[in-house]
Backbone as JSON Lines, residues from 0, in Angstrom:
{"i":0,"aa":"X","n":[0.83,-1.18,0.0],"ca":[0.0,0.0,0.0],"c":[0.88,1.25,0.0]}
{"i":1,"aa":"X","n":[0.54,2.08,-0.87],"ca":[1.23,3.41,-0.7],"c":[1.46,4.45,0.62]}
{"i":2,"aa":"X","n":[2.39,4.9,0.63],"ca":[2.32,5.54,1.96],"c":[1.56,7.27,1.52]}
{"i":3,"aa":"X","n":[0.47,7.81,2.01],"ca":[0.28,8.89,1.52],"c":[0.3,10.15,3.0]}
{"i":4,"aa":"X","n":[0.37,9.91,3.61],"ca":[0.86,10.78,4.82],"c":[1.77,11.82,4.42]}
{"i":5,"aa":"X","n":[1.8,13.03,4.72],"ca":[2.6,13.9,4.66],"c":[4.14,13.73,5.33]}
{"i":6,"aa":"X","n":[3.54,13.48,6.9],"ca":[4.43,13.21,7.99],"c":[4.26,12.21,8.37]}
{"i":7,"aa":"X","n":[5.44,12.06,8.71],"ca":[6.02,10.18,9.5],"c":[5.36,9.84,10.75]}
{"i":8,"aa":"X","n":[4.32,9.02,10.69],"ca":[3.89,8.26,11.89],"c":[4.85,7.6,13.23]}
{"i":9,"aa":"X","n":[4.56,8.3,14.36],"ca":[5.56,7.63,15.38],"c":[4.16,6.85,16.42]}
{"i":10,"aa":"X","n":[4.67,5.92,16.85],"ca":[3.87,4.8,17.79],"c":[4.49,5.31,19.18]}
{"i":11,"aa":"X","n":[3.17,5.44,20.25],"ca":[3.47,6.4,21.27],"c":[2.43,4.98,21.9]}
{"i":12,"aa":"X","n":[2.81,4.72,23.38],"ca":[2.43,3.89,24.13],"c":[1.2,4.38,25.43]}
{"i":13,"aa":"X","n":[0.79,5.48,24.89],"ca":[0.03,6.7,25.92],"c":[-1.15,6.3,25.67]}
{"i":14,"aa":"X","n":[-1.94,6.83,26.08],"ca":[-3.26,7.18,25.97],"c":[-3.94,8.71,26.13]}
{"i":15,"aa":"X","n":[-4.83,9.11,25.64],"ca":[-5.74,9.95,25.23],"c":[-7.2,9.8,25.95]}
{"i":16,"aa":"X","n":[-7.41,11.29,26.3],"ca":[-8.73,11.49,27.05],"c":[-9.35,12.18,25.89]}
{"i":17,"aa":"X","n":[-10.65,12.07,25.66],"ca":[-11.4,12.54,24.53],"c":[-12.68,12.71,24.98]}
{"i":18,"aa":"X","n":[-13.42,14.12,24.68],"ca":[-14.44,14.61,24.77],"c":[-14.72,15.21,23.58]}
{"i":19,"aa":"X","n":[-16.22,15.14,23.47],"ca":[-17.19,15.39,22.24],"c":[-17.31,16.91,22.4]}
{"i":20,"aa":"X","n":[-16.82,17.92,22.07],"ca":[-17.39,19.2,21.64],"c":[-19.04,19.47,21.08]}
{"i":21,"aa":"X","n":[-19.69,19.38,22.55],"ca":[-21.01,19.0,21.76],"c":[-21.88,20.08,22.98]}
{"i":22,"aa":"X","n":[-22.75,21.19,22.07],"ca":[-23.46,21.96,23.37],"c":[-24.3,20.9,23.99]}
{"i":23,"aa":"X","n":[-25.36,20.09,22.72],"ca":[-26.54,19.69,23.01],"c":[-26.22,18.38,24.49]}
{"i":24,"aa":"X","n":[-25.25,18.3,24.51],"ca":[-24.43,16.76,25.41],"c":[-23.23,16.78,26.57]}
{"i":25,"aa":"X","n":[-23.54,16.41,27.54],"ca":[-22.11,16.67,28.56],"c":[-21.32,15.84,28.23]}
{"i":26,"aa":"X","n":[-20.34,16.74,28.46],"ca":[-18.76,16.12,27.8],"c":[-18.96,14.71,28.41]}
{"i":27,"aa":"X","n":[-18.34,13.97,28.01],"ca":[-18.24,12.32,28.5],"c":[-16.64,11.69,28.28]}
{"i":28,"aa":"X","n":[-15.87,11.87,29.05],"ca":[-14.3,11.63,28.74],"c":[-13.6,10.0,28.61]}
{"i":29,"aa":"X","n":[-13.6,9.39,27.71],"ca":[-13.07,8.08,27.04],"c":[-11.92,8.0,26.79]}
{"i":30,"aa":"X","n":[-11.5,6.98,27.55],"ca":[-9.86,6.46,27.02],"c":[-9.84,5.93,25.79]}
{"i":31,"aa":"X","n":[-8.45,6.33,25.1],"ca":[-8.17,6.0,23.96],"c":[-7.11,5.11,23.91]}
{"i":32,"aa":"X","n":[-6.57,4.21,22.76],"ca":[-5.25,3.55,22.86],"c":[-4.29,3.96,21.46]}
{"i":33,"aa":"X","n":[-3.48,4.9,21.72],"ca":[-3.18,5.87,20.66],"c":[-2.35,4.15,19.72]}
{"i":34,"aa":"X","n":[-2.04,4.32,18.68],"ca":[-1.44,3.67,17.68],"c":[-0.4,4.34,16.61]}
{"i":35,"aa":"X","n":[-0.47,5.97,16.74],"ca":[0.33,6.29,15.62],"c":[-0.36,7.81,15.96]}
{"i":36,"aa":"X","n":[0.76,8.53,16.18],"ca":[0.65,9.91,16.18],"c":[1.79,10.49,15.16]}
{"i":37,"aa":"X","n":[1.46,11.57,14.06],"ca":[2.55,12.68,13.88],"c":[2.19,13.54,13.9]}
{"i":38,"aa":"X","n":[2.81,14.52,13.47],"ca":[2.81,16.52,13.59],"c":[1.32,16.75,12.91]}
{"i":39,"aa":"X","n":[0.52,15.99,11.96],"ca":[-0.78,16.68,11.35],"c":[-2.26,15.33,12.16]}
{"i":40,"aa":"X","n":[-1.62,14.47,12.92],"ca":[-2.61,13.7,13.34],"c":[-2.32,12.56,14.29]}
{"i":41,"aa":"X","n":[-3.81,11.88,14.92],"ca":[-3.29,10.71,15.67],"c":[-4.41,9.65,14.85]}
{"i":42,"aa":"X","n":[-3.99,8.46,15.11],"ca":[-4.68,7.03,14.89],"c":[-4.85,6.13,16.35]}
{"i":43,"aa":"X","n":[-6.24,5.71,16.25],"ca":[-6.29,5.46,18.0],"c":[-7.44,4.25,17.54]}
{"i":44,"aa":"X","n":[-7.57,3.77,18.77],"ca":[-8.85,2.72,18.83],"c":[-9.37,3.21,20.15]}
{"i":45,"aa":"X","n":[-10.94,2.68,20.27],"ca":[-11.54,2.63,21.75],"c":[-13.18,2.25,21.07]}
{"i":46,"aa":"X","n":[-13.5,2.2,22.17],"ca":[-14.75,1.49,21.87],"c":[-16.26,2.21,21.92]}
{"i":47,"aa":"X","n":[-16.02,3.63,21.62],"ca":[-16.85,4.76,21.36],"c":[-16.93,4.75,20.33]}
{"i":48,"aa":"X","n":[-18.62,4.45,19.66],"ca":[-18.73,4.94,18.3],"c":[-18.72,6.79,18.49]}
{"i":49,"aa":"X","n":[-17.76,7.27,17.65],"ca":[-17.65,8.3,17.28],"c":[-18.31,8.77,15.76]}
{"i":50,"aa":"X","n":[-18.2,10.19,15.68],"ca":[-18.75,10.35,13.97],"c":[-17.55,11.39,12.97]}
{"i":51,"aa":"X","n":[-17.38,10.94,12.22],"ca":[-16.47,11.28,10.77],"c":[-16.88,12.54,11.19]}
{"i":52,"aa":"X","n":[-15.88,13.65,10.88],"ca":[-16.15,15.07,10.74],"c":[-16.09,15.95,11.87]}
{"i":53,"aa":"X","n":[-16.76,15.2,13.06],"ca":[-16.51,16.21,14.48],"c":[-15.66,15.99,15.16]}
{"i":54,"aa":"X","n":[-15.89,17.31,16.15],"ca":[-14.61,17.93,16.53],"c":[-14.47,17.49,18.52]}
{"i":55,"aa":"X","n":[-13.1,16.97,18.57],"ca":[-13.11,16.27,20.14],"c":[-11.82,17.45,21.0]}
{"i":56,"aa":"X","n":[-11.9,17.21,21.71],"ca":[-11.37,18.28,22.39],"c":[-10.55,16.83,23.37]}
{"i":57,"aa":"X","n":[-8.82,17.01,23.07],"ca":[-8.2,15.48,23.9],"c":[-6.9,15.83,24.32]}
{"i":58,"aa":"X","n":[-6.76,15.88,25.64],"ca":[-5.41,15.74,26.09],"c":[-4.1,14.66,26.28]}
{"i":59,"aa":"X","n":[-3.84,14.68,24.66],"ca":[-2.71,14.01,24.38],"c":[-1.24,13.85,25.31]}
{"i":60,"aa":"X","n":[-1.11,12.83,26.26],"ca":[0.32,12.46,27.06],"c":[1.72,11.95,26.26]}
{"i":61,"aa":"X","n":[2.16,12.66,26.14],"ca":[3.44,12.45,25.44],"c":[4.41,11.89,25.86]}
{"i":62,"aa":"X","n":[5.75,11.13,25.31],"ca":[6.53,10.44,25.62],"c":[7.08,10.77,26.85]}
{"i":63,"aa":"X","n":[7.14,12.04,26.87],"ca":[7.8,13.32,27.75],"c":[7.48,13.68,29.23]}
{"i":64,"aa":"X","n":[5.97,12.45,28.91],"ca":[4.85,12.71,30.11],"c":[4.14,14.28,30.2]}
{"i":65,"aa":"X","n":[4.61,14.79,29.34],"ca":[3.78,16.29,29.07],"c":[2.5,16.14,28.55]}
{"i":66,"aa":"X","n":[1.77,16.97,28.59],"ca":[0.31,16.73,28.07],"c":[0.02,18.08,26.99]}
{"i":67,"aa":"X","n":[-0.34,17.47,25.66],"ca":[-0.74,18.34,25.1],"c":[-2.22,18.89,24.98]}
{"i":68,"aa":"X","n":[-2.89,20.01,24.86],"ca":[-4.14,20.21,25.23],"c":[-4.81,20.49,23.96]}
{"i":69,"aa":"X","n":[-5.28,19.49,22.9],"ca":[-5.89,19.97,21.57],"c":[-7.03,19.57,21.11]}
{"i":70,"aa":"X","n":[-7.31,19.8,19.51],"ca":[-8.52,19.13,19.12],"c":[-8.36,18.19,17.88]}
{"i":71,"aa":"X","n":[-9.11,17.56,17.97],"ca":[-8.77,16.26,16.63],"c":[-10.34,16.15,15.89]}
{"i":72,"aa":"X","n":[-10.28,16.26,15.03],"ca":[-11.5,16.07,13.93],"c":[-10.75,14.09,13.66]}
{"i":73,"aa":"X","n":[-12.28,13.58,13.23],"ca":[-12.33,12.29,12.98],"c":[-12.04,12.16,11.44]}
{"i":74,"aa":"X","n":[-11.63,11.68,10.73],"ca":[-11.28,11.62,9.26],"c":[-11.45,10.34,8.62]}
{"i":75,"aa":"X","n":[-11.77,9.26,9.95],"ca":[-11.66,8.06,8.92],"c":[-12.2,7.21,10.18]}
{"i":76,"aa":"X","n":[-13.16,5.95,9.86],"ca":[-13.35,4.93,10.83],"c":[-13.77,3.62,10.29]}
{"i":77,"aa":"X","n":[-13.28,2.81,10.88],"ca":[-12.85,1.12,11.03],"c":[-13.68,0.31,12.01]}
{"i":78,"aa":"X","n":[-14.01,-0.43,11.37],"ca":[-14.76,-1.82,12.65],"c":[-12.93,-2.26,12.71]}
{"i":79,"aa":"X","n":[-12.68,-2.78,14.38],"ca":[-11.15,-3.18,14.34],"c":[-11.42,-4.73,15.1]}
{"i":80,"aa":"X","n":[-12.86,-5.03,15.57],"ca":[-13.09,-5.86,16.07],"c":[-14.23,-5.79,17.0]}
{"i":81,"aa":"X","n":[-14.91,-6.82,17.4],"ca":[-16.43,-6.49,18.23],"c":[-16.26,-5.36,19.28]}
{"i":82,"aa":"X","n":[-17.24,-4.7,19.17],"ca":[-17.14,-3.27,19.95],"c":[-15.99,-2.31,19.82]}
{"i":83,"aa":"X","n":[-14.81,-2.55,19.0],"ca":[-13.8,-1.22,18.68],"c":[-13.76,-1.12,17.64]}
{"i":84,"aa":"X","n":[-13.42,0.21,17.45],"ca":[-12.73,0.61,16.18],"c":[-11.73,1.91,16.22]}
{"i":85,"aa":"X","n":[-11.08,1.52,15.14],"ca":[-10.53,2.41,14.76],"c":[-10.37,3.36,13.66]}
{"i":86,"aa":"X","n":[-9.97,4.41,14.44],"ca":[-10.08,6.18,13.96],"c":[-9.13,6.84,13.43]}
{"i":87,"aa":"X","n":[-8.85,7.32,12.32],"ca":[-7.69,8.17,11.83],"c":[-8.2,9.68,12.33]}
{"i":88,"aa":"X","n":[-7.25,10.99,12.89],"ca":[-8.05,12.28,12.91],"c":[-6.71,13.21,12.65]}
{"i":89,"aa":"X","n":[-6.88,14.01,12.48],"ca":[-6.2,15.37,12.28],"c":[-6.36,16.45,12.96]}
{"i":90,"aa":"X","n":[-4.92,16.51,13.52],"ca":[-4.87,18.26,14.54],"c":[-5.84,18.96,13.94]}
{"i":91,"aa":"X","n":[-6.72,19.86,14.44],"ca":[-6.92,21.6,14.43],"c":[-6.79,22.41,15.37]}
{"i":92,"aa":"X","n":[-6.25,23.74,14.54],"ca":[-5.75,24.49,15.17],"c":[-4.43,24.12,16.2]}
{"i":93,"aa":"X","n":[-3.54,23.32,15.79],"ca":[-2.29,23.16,16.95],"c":[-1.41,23.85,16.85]}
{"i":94,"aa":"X","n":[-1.12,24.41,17.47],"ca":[0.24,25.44,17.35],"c":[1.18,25.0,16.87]}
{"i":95,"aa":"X","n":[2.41,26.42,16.53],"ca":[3.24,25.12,15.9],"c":[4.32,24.79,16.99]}
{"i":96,"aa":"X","n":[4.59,25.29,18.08],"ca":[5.47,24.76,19.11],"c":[4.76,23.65,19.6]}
{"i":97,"aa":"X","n":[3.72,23.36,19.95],"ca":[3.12,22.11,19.84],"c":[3.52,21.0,19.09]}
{"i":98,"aa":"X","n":[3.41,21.29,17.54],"ca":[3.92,20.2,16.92],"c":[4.55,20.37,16.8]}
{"i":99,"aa":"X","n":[5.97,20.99,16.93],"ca":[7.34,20.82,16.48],"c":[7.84,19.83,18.03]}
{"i":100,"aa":"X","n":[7.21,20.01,19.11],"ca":[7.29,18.49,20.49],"c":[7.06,17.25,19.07]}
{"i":101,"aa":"X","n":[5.87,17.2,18.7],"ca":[5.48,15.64,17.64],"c":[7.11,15.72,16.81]}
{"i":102,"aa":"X","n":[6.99,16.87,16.31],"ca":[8.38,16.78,15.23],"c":[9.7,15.95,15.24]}
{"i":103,"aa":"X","n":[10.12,16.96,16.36],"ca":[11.33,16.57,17.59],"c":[11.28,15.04,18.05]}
{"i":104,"aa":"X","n":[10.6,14.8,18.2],"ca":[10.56,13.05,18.52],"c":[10.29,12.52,17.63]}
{"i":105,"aa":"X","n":[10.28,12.59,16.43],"ca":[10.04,12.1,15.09],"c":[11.45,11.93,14.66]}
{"i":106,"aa":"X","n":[11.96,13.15,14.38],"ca":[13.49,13.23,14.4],"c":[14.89,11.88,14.97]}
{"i":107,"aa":"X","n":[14.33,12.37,16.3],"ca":[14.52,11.37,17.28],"c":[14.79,10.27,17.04]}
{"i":108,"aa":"X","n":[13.51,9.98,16.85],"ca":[12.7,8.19,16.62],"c":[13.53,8.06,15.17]}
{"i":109,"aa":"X","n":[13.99,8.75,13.92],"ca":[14.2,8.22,13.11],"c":[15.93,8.15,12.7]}
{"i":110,"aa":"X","n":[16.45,8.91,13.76],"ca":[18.01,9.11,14.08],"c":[18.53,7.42,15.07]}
{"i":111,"aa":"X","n":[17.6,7.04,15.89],"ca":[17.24,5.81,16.52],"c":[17.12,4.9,15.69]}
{"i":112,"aa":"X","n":[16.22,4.99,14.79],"ca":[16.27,3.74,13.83],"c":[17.29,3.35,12.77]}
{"i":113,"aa":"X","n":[18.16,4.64,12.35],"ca":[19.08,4.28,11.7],"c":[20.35,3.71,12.34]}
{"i":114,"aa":"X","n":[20.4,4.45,13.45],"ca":[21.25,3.86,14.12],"c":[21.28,2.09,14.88]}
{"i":115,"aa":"X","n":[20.14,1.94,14.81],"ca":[20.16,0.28,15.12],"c":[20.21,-0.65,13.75]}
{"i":116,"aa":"X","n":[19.66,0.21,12.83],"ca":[20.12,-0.64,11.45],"c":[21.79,-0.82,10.75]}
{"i":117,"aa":"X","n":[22.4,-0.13,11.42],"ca":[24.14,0.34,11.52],"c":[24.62,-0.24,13.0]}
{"i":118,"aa":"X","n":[24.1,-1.11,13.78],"ca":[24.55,-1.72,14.55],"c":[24.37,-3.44,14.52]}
């Protein structure tokens, strides 16, 4: 399969709190099991049907144990197995010192991998 991503997917072992940006509904906060975060998005599973298009408001824990405070639109969804699925979404509005943290450990992560392929 082609790779069509802009930016390089890094696998982060965290989890994600996620709330529905919704007047009509109280927030309701769901763990996520992240799978692949970079600088324009994350890929996650959990067992909330969510909907394509809206907007979640999720405090992303980083390698760093820092927490980033953003929003993710849904872009894509998957049956991944009875009761989960999985979600592709895309930052909005993230700053860019924000993602240049995603960047920086991208960097990282891929200075790491060459170096174990040279060992």
């Amino acid at each position: 399969m082609e790779e069509r991503r802009k930016n390089r997917r890094l696998e982060l072992s965290s989890k994600l709190l996620i709330k529905r940006l919704d007047a009509d509904h109280a927030a309701k906060e769901v763990n996520i099991d992240v799978s692949d975060v970079s600088k324009s998005g994350v890929g996650f599973t959990c067992s909330e049907p969510l909907e394509i298009g809206a907007v979640y408001e999720v405090f992303l824990t980083l390698w760093t144990k820092e927490v980033l405070h953003c929003f993710l639109q849904v872009v894509r969804i998957e049956m991944s197995g009875e009761n989960q699925y999985s979600y592709g979404s895309i930052f909005i509005g993230m700053s860019e010192a924000e993602a240049s943290r995603i960047e920086t450990y991208s960097t990282i992560a891929r200075m790491d991998a060459k170096e174990e392929e040279t060992t």
